[in-house]
VOLO-655337 format. One record per residue (C-alpha): y, x, z; residue number from 1. Coordinates in nm, 4 decimals. Layout:
BEGIN
- y:x:z:seq
- Y:X:Z:NUM
...
//
This chain:
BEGIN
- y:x:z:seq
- 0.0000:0.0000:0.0000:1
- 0.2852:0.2953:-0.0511:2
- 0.6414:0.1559:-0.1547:3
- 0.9004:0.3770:-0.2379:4
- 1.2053:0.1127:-0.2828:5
- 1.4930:0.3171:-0.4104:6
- 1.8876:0.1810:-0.3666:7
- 2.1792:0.3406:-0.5527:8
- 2.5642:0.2497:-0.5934:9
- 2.5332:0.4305:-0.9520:10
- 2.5218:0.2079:-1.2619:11
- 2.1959:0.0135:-1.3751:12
- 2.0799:0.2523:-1.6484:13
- 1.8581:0.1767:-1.9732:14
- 1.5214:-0.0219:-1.8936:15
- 1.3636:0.2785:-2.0293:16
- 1.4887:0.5368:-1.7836:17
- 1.4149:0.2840:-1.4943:18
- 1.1254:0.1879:-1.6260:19
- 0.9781:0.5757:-1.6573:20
- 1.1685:0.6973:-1.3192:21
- 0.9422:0.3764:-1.1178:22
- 0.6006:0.5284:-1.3238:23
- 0.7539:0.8813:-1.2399:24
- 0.7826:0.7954:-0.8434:25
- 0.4454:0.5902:-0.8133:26
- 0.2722:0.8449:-0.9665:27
- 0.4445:1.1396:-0.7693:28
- 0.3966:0.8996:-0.4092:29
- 0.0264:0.8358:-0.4517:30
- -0.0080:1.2373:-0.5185:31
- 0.1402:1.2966:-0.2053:32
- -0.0424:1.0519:-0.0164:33
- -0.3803:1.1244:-0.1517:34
- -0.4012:0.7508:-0.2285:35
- -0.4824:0.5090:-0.5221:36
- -0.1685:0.4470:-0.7413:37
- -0.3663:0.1449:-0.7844:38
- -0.1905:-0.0022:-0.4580:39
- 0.1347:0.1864:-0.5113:40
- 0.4639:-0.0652:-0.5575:41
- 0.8069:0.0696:-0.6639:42
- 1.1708:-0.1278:-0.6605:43
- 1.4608:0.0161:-0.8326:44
- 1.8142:-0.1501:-0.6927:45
- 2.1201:-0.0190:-0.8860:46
- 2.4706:-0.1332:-0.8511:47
- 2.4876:-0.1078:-0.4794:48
- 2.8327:-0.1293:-0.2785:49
- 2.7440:0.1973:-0.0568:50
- 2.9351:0.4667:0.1060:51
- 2.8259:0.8142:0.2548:52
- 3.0576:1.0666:0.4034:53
- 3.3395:0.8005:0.3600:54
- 3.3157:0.7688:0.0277:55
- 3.1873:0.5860:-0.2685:56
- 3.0488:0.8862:-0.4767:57
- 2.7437:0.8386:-0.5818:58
- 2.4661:0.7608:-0.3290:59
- 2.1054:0.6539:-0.2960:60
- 1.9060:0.5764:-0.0413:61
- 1.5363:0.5660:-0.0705:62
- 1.2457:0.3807:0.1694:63
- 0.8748:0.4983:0.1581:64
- 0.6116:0.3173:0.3617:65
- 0.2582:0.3641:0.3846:66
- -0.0260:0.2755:0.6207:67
- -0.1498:0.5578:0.8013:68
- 0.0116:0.8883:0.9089:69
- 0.2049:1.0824:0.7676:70
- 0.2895:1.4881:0.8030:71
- 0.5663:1.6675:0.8535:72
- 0.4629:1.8770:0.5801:73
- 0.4383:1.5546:0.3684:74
- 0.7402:1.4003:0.4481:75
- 0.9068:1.7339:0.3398:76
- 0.7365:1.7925:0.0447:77
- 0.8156:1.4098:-0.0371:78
- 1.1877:1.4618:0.0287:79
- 1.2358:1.7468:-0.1928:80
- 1.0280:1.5765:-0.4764:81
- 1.1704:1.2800:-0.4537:82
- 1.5559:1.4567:-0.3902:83
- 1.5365:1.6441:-0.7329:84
- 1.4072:1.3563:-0.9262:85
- 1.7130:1.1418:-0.8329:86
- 1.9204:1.3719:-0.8262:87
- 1.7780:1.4816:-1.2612:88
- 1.7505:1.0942:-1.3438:89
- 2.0250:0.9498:-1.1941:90
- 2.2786:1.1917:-1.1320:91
- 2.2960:1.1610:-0.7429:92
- 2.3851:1.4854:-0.5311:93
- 2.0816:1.5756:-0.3529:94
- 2.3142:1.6090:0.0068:95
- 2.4038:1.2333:-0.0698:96
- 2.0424:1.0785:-0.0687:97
- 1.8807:0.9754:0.2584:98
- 1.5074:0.9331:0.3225:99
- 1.3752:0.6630:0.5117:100
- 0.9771:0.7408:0.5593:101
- 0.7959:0.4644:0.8217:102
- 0.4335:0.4297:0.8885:103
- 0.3174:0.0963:0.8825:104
- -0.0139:-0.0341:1.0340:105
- -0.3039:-0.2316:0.8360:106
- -0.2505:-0.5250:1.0226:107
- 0.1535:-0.5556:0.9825:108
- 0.1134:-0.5371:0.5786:109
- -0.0555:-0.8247:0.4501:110
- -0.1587:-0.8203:0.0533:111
- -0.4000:-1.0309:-0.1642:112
- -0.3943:-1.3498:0.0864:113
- -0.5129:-1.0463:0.4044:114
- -0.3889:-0.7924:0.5709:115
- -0.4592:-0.4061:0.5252:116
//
């Protein structure tokens, strides 16, 4: 059940480019995880009224949540990935891009009529 739901205040770019950074991100979060894409589900929100630092530059901030434990060595591995992809596909500064990672447990994420 990873999600990596990413928010941005920069412009809604071409379907393509959204559509190949979500397959880009999936694909990247399952490696990390050592899990099925298979259960992976992306969201791409652009257009966002954010600020960082006190301003309105560019920003994005990015939520990834999957059952089970994660490392510190994952989370860090994750942040850099995940930090230089935005920052190539979307123009975002890598110092203005925060990282929300939360474990979630089985029973508190419910899919296909169940719960993990």
């Amino acid at each position: 059940m990873p999600l990596i739901k990413v928010q941005t205040s920069v412009s809604r770019p071409q379907e393509e480019k959204i559509n190949s950074l979500l397959k880009t991100l999936s694909a990247k979060l399952a490696s990390h995880l050592g899990k099925s894409e298979s259960y992976v589900m992306t969201i791409f929100e652009s257009d966002t009224p954010m600020t960082f630092a006190g301003t309105f530059d560019p920003v994005c901030y990015i939520e990834v949540k999957s059952i089970g434990n994660m490392t510190p060595n994952q989370t860090k591995a994750m942040s850099q990935d995940f930090c230089s992809i935005i920052n190539q596909e979307l123009g975002v500064p890598q110092n203005r891009i925060y990282i929300e990672f939360t474990d979630a447990k089985g029973y508190l994420w419910g899919w296909n009529g169940s719960t993990f």
